[in-house]
Structure formats: structure tokens, C-alpha cells
C-alpha positions in Angstrom: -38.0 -30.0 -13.5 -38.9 -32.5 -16.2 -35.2 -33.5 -17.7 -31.9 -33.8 -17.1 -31.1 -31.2 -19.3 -32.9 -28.5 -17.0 -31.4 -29.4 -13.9 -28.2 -29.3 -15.6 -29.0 -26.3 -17.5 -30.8 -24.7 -14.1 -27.8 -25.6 -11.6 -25.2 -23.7 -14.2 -27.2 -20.8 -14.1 -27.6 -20.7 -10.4 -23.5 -21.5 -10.0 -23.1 -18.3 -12.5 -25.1 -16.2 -11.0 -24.3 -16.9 -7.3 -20.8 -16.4 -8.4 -20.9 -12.8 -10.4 -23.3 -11.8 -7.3 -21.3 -12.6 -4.8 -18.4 -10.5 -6.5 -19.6 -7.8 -7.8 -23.7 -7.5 -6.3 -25.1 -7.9 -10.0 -26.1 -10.5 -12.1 -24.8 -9.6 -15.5 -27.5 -9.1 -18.5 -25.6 -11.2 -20.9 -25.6 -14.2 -18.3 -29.7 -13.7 -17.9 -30.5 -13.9 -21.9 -28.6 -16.3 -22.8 -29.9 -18.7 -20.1 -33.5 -17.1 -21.8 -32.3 -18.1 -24.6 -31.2 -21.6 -24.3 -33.8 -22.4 -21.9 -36.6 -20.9 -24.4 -34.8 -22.6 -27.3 -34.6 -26.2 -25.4 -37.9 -26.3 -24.7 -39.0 -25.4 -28.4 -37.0 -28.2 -28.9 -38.3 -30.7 -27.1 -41.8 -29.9 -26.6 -42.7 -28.1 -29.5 -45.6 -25.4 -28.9 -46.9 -26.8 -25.6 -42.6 -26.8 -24.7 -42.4 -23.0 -25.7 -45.9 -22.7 -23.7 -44.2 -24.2 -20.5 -41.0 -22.0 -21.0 -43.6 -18.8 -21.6 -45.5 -19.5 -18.7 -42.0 -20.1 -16.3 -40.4 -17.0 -17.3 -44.0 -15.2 -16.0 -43.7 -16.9 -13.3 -40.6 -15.5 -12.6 -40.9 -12.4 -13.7 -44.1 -10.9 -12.2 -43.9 -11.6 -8.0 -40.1 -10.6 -8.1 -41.1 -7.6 -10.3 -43.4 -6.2 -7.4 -40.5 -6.8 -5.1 -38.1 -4.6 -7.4 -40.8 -2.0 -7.5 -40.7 -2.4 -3.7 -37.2 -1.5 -4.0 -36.8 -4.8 -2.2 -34.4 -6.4 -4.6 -31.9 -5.9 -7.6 -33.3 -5.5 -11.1 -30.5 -8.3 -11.9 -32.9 -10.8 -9.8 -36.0 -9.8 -11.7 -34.5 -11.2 -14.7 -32.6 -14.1 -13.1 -35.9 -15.7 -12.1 -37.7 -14.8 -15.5 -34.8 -16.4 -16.8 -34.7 -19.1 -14.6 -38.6 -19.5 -15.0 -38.0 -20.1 -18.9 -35.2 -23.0 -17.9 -37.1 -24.8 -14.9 -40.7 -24.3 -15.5 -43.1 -22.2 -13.6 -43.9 -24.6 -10.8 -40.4 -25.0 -10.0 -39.2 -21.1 -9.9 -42.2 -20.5 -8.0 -41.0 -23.2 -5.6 -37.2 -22.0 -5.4 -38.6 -17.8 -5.2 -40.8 -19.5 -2.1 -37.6 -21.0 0.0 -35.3 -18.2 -1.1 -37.4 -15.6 0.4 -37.3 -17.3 3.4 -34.1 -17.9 3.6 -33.7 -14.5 2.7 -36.1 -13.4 5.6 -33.6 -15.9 7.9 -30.2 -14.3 6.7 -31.8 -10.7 6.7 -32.9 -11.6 10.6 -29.6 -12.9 11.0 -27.8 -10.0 9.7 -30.4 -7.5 12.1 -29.3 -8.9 15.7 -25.5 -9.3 14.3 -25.1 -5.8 13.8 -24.3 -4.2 16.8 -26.4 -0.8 15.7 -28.8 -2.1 15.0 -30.4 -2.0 18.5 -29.1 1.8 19.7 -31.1 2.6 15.9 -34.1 0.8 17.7 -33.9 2.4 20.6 -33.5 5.7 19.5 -36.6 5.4 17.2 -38.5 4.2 19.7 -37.3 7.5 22.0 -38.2 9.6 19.4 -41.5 7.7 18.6 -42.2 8.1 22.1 -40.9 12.0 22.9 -41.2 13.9 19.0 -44.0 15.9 17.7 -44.1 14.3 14.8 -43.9 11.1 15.1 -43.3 9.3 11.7 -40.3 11.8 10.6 -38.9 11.3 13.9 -39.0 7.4 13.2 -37.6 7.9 9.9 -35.3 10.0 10.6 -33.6 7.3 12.6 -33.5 5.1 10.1 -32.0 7.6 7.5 -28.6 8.2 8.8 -27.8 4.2 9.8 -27.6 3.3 6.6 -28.9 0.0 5.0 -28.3 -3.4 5.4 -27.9 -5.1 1.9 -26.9 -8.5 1.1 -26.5 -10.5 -2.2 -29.9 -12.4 -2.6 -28.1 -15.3 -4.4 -27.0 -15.9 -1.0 -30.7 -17.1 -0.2 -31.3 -18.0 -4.2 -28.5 -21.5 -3.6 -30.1 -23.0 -0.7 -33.5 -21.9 -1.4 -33.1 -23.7 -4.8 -31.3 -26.6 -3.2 -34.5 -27.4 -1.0 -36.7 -26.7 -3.7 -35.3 -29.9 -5.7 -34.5 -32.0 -3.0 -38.2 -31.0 -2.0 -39.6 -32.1 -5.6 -37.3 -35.3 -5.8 -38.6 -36.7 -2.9 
């Protein structure tokens, strides 16, 4: 992030966000453009065309690897346009940066969240039993999976530290 104005701007937006998901599992559209908005419009601002380049360029960045994840079904459409929004505040470097830790984090917590959950392992073992024993393999396998339900957490969860090592990674 080049200015003091973006990380400002940046750690609002992550505070907002992390907060609304955390309460109610969506990031609210209103929060997303006007973040756009004021990154877009800062940027303008003080870069002039190359500025609104760099802010055009972030919100891609943002936008088009957490876009295949939606389609995916892998997260929330509220995350799509929290990092496109995010991209158009930090920069496309940067969101790429903070998208990097926060899927791993994300892979951690998801891990985490597998071996806490005490059903998760009688699910394994029954799909593996009716890998091994049913006809047809594949429905038996998903069939297992169907009635157990999913495990879902708020990806802001990952999004804070993810961006936290992300700028304590580009500070140093």
C-alpha cells in the first residue's frame, strides 16, 4: 500500500467487514461500494489517470480469482466484492497478497474445524465402507457426504490475519 490513507482506508474496511460477517455471515453491499467508491475516488485523486489505472487494475485483481472461487461455490458472493473492493482501496499487488495468506489461513481453520468435529471421522469412515462395499461407487461416497451437512465458516475469519501478515509481510 503506497499511503497512509490506504492503510487507513484498507484497515476500516477489513474491521467493517470482519465485524457484519462475523454477525450476520454477509458482507453488506452498501459497505462494499462505498469502500469502491472512496478507494476509486482517492486514487483519482491522487494519482490522476495512472491513480484510477492502479485502482482499476486492484479491483481486477480482486475480483477475478475470488470470482472462480464463488462459481466453485467455495465462498460467499459478499467476498467476491469485498476483495474487488478491497483491490480498488489497496492496489492489486497487495489484495493479491492478502487473498494468498487468507486462503491459507482459511485452508488452516477449515483443517482445524475437520478433526474438531467429532463426525467428521464416522462420515469418513462410512464413505470409505461404502466406497469399498457399493456398486456404485461415487453415489455411495456422496451419498455420505449429503446427509452430514456442511461445515461453513465466516471467511473474514481467515481475511484479518491473512491481511495482517500481508502488511507486516510488505513492511518489512
Amino acid at each position: 500500500m503506497d499511503s497512509m490513507v490506504t492503510c487507513i482506508m484498507a484497515g476500516l474496511f477489513v474491521i467493517a467487514a470482519f465485524v457484519s460477517d462475523i454477525r450476520s455471515m454477509t458482507i453488506p453491499n452498501r459497505l462494499n461500494l462505498a469502500f469502491l467508491a472512496a478507494g476509486a475516488a482517492y486514487h483519482l485523486l491522487a494519482g490522476g489517470f495512472a491513480g484510477g489505472t492502479q485502482a482499476l487494475a486492484g479491483f481486477a485483481a480482486g475480483l477475478v480469482p475470488l470470482l472462480l472461487l464463488y462459481l466453485l461455490k467455495g465462498i460467499g458472493a459478499g467476498d467476491v466484492k469485498f476483495f474487488a473492493s478491497l483491490g480498488t482501496v489497496v492496489g492489486m499487488a497487495a489484495v493479491l497478497q492478502i487473498f494468498m495468506y487468507a486462503v491459507l489461513y482459511g485452508g488452516l481453520m477449515g483443517l482445524i474445524m475437520l478433526f474438531v468435529n467429532r463426525s467428521f471421522g464416522r462420515r469418513i469412515l462410512f464413505g470409505a465402507a461404502s466406497v469399498i462395499v457399493a456398486e456404485s461407487r461415487l453415489r455411495a461416497w456422496e451419498a455420505s457426504f449429503a446427509d452430514g451437512g456442511s461445515l461453513r465458516f465466516p471467511f473474514m475469519i481467515a481475511v484479518v490475519p491473512g491481511a495482517l501478515t500481508a502488511w507486516y509481510m510488505m513492511a518489512l
